[in-house]
C-alpha positions in Angstrom: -124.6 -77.1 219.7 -127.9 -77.4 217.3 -127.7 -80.1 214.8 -129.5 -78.8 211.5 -130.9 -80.6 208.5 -128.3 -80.5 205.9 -131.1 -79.9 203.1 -131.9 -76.7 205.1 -128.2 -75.8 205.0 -128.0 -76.3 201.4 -130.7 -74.1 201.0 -129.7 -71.8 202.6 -126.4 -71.0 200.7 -128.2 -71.4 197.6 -129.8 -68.3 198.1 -126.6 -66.4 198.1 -125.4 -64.9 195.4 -123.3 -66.8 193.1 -120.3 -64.1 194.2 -120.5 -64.0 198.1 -117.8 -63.9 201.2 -117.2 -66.8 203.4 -118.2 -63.9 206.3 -121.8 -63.6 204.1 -122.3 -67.4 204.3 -120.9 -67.7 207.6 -123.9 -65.2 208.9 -126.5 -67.5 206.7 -125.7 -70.1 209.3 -125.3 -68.2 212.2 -129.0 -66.9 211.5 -130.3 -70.2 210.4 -129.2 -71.9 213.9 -130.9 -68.7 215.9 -134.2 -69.5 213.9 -133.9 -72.9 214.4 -133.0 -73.1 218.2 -136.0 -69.8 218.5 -138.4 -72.7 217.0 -137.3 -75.7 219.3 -137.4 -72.7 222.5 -141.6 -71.9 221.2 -142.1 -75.4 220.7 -141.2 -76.5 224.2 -142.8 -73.6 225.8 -139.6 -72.0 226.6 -141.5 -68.3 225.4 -143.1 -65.6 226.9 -146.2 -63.3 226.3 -146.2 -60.4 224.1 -147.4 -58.2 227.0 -143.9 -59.9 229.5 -141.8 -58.9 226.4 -143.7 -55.3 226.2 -142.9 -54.9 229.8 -139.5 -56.5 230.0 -138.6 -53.4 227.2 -139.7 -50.7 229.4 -137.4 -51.7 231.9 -134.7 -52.3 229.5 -135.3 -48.9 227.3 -135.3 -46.7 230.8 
C-alpha cells in the first residue's frame, strides 16, 4: 500500500465541508492515493504515449 504525507491527508479533508459523510472522506483518500501512486507510475516511466493510449481506446470502445 502507498504511504502518503500526512500534511497532504490533512489537506485534503480540510477541503470538505464542515458537514460531510465518512463515505465523502473515505473517497478524498481513495482519490488522493490514485493521484499519488499515478505520480510515482510517470515518475519512474511506468507511462505510455498519448498516441498508445489513443490506440489502446479504439480497441477497447469497438
Amino acid at each position: 500500500m502507498l504511504a502518503l504525507d500526512k500534511g497532504k491527508i490533512l489537506d485534503s479533508l480540510r477541503d470538505l465541508p464542515e458537514k460531510t459523510t465518512i463515505e465523502e472522506a473515505m473517497e478524498r483518500l481513495y482519490l488522493l492515493a490514485k493521484i499519488e501512486k499515478g505520480i510515482l507510475q510517470a515518475d519512474e516511466g511506468q507511462c505510455i504515449s498519448h498516441e498508445e493510449a489513443k490506440e489502446k481506446m479504439k480497441k477497447w470502445l469497438r
